[in-house]
ROFITOR-396473 format. One record per residue: z negated, y, x of N, C-alpha, C in turn. Coordinates in steps of 0.05 Angstrom, whole numbers, plus 5000, padded with zeros to 4 digits. Example, Ala and Ser with C-alpha at 12.3 -4.5 7.8 and 13.67 -1.06 7.14 Angstrom:
// residues 2
484448865264484449105246484449345264 485849555257485749795273484350015258 
END
This chain:
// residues 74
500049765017500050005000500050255018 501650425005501550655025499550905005 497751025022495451295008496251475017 495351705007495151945022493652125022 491252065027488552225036488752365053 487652595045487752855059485052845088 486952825108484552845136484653075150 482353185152481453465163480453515192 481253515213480753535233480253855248 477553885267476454135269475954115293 475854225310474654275338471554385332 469654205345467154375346465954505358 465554705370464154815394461454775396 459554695369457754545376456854375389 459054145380458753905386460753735404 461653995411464853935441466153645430 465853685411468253445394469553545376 472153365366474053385351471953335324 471353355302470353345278472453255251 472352995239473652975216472652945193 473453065173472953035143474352925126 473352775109474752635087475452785069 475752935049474353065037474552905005 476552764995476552544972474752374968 473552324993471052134991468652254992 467452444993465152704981464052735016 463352935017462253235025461653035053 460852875056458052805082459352565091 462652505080464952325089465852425116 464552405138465652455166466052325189 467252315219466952155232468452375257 468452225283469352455299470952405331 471252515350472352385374472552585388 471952475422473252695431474952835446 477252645429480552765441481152795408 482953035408484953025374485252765372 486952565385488152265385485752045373 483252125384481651975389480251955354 480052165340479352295322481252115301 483452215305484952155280485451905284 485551675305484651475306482551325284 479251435294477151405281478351455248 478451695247478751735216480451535203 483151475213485251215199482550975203 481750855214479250625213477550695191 476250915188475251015168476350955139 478651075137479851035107480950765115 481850615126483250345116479450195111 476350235127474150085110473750165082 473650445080472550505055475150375038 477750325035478950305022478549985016 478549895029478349605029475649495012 473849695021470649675016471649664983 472049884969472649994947473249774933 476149594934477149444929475149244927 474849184949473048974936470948944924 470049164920467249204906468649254873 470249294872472749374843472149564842 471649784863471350124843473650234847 475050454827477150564833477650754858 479650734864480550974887479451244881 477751384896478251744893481551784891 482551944881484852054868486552314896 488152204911487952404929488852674933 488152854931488953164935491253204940 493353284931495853314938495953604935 497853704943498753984957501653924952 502654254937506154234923507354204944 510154204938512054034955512454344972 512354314995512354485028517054495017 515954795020518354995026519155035046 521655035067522655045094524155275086 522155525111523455745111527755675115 528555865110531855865115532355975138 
END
């Protein structure tokens, strides 16, 4: 199946890591790395457990955020 959950990636200066957010899966859905690569790595591991988790437990999918269809300047 192909998803498309919205992944949020941040630089932290706190925490001199890359920072990701879920944000379909609620507020405190995060995980992190610290290379960009390393991050969005983690986060795909992330959504393919919870998805799987989901499934098998039978709860429905969060519904994912979509954003209108992207205009290419001329």
């Amino acid at each position: 199946m192909n998803y498309h959950y919205k992944i949020i990636i941040q630089w932290s200066e706190e925490d001199k890591c890359y920072v990701v957010s879920l944000p379909e899966w609620g507020e405190f859905c995060h995980t992190h790395g610290d290379t960009y690569e390393e991050a969005l790595k983690n986060s795909q591991e992330v959504l393919e457990m919870l998805i799987e988790s989901y499934i098998e437990d039978g709860q429905p999918l969060p519904e994912p955020q979509i954003i209108g269809k992207l205009v290419q300047a001329a």
